[in-house]
VEXKEFI-714409 format. One line per 5 residues: number of its first residue (from 1); their letters; for each residue x, z, y of C-alpha. Coordinates in Angstrom, 2 decimals. Each point is the difference from the previous one (the first is absolute). Layout:
// VEXKEFI-714409
NUM	A	X,Z,Y | ...
END
This chain:
// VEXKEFI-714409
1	XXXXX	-18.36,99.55,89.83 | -0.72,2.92,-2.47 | -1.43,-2.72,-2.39 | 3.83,-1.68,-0.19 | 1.88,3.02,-0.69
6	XXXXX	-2.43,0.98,-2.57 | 0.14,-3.50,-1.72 | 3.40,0.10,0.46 | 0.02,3.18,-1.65 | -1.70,-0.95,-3.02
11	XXXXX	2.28,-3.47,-0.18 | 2.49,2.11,-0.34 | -1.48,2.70,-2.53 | -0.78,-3.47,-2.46 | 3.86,-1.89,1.14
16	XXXXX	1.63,3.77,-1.43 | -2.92,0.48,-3.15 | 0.63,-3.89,-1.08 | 3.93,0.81,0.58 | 0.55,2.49,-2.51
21	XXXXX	-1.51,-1.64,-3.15 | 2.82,-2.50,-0.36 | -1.13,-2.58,-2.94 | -3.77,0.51,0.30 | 0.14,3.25,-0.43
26	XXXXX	2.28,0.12,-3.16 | 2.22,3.07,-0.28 | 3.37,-0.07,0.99 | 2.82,1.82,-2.35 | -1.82,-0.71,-3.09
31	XXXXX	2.54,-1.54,-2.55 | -0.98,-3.07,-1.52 | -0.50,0.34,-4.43 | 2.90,-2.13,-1.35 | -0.82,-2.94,-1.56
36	XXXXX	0.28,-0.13,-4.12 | 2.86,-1.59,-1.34 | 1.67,-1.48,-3.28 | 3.26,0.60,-1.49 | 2.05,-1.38,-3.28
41	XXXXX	3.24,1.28,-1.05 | 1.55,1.76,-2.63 | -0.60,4.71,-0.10 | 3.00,1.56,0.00 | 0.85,3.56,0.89
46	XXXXX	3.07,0.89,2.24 | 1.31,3.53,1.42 | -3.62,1.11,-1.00 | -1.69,-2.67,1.45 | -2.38,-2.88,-1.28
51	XXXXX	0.96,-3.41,1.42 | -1.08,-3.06,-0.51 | 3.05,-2.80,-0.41 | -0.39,-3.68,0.30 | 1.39,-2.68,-2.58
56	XXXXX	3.83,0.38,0.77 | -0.82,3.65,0.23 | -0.03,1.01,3.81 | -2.02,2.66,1.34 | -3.39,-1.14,1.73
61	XXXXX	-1.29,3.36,0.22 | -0.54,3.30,-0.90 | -3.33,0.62,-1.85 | -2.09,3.11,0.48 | -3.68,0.87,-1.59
66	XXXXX	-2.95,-0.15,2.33 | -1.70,2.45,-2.97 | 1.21,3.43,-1.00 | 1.96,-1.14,-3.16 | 2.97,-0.03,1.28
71	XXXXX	2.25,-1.39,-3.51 | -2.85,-2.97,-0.39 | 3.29,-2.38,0.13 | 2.04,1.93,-2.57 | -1.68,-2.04,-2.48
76	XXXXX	1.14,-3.42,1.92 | 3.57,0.35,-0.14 | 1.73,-3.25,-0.38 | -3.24,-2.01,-0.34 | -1.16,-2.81,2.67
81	XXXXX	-3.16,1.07,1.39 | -2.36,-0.79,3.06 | -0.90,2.66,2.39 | -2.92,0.41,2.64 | -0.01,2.19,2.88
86	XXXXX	1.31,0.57,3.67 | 3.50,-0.28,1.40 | 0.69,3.24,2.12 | 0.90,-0.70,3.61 | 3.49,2.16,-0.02
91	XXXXX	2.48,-2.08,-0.48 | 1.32,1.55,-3.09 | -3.00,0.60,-0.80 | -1.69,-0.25,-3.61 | -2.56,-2.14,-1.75
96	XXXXX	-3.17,1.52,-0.50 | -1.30,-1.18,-3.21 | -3.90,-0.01,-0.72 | -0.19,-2.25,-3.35 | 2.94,-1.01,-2.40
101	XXXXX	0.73,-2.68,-2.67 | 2.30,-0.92,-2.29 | 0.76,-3.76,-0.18 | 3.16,0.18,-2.23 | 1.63,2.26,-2.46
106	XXXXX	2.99,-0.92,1.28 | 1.55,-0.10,3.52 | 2.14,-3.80,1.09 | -1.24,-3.16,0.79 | -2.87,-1.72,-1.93
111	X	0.79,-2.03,-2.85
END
């Protein structure tokens, strides 16, 4: 009889161990890294603040630098370029730019 409780015991030692390392043991509250996007539109600044438009010249986002230059899109003003980076998660969030090019000297559809 002192053999069950003690194996009964230890079942449930292993049932509470196994129980807590949800996901084979991955840890819980860790934020996934958000994936790398691409962007094309047209740098334009507005109320101190770099956007990017599209063609008929509507907002798709703010843009912020993932470096310490903080002006880096100064230079970009009314030029089509292409960004890379990571969309933040608030929703008025910013773009996070990691790499920019210019595709255009000129903002507007493609000729």
């Amino acid at each position: 009889m002192k053999s069950h409780v003690i194996l009964v015991g230890i079942l449930a030692c292993l049932l509470a161990q196994a129980g807590s390392k949800p996901n084979g043991g991955a840890q819980s509250g860790k934020s996934v890294p958000a994936a790398a996007q691409t962007l094309t539109g047209c740098v334009d600044e507005q109320k101190g603040q770099y956007v990017l438009l599209d063609d008929q010249m509507a907002k798709i986002t703010n843009l912020e630098s993932a470096g310490s230059e903080k002006d880096v899109f100064a230079k970009y003003v009314g030029r089509k370029v292409q960004v890379s980076g990571t969309a933040s998660a608030e929703p008025k969030g910013a773009f996070k730019v990691d790499k920019i090019e210019q595709i255009s000297a000129s903002c507007g559809p493609g000729k």
